[in-house]
Steps between C-alpha positions, in 0.01 A plus 500: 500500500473130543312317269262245636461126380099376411305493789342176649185550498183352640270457244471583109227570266495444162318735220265237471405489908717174530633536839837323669595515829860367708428248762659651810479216692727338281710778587797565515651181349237454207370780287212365402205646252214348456185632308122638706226435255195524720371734791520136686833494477596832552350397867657167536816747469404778701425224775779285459759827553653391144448881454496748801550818528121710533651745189504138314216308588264774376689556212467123441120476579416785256702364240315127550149668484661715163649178352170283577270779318738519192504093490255293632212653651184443433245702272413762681267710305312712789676748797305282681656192409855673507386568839382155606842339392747787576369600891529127671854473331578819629417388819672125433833678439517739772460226753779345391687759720286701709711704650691628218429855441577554155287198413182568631552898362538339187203293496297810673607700201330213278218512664445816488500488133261246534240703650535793282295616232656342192375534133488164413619152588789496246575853605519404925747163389779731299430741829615234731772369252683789508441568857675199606789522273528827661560406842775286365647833338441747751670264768796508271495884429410571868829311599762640317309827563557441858879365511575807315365731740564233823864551377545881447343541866755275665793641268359858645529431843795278483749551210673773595592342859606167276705737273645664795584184654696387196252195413361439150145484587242440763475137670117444490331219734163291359286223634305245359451532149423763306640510140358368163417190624242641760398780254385565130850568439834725638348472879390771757806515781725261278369754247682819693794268525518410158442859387840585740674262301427624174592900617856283625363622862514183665788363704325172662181371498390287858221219470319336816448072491152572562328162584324281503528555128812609500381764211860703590716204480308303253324806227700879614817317453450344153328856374853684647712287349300449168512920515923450581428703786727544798339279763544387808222232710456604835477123732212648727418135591650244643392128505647340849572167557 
């Protein structure tokens, strides 16, 4: 089975809640890290498309809101003072993107936390500590959860024709970008591809331009070849004189 190289991935959290993410619109010719150590900006990013990806985003806004509670946050020594500062951030952060799925689940999930029944101030922060590094985590588990499966489903009802037909593997087509850089981590479709690669089911893996941010030429490419996956862009634009 083919061994795969370290993933690029979108952001990183440290055990302390220190969090790192890759500039992407430095990509690809600059990979370029740079630290998020407020909620402010986490949404400076979020806006700015330095990070994209829904998957990421929320990952990244939870992980702010996580990092700003273990560092600098005020005393907050009622629930209703954790809910006073916690609720307009919420609501802050998820503006950032509006119409990113993941990131208003996320910050729905928060909330609901929020306006449950918790024992005591103390008690409702390490609640919503661990809540947020969760969504981080699941993302991640969720993803190589679903390339796994995404990739036993294709190899089901297209291996044997590929193995009858003499190729290696199965050529795969993607669009836009879906890998670690618009996820937690691994990816959801470039997950399934990924997951071929590793069972040494995949013959060729096709990638879309997909403009205007180019996120095929510009972010699938550099996660393919970063993976040393067989790759191939597909020119589905062309600029005319």
């Amino acid at each position: 089975m083919p061994k795969l190289p370290e993933m690029m991935t979108s952001l990183r959290v440290s055990d302390n809640g220190a969090v790192e993410i890759i500039d992407q619109l430095r990509l690809p010719h600059e990979v370029v890290c740079e630290p998020v150590k407020t909620p402010e900006e986490a949404f400076d990013a979020i806006k700015s498309m330095k990070i994209r990806g829904a998957p990421a985003i929320a990952s990244l806004a939870a992980l702010a809101i996580r990092q700003h509670l273990m560092t600098d946050a005020p005393k907050l020594e009622s629930i209703e003072d954790v809910k006073a500062h916690l609720l307009p951030m919420l609501d802050y952060l998820q503006s950032s993107r509006p119409t990113a799925v993941n990131l208003g689940e996320a910050m729905d999930r928060i909330r609901r936390l929020l306006e449950a029944s918790p024992a005591s101030a103390p008690a409702l922060l390490d609640s919503v500590k661990e809540t947020c590094y969760a969504v981080h985590n699941e993302d991640l588990a969720r993803n190589r959860e679903m390339g796994c499966l995404g990739a036993e489903w294709l190899w089901s009802q297209r291996g044997e024709a590929a193995k009858a037909a003499g190729k290696k593997g199965l050529k795969v087509i993607t669009v836009c970008n879906t890998g670690s850089l618009a996820t937690s981590g691994y990816g959801t479709a470039i997950g399934v591809i990924t997951a071929l690669f590793e069972a040494d089911e995949l013959d060729t893996a096709y990638y879309a331009q997909t403009t205007p941010y180019h996120q095929g030429s510009r972010l699938t490419s550099l996660e393919l070849t970063t993976l040393q996956l067989p790759a191939c862009m597909v020119c589905d634009v062309r600029h005319l004189p």
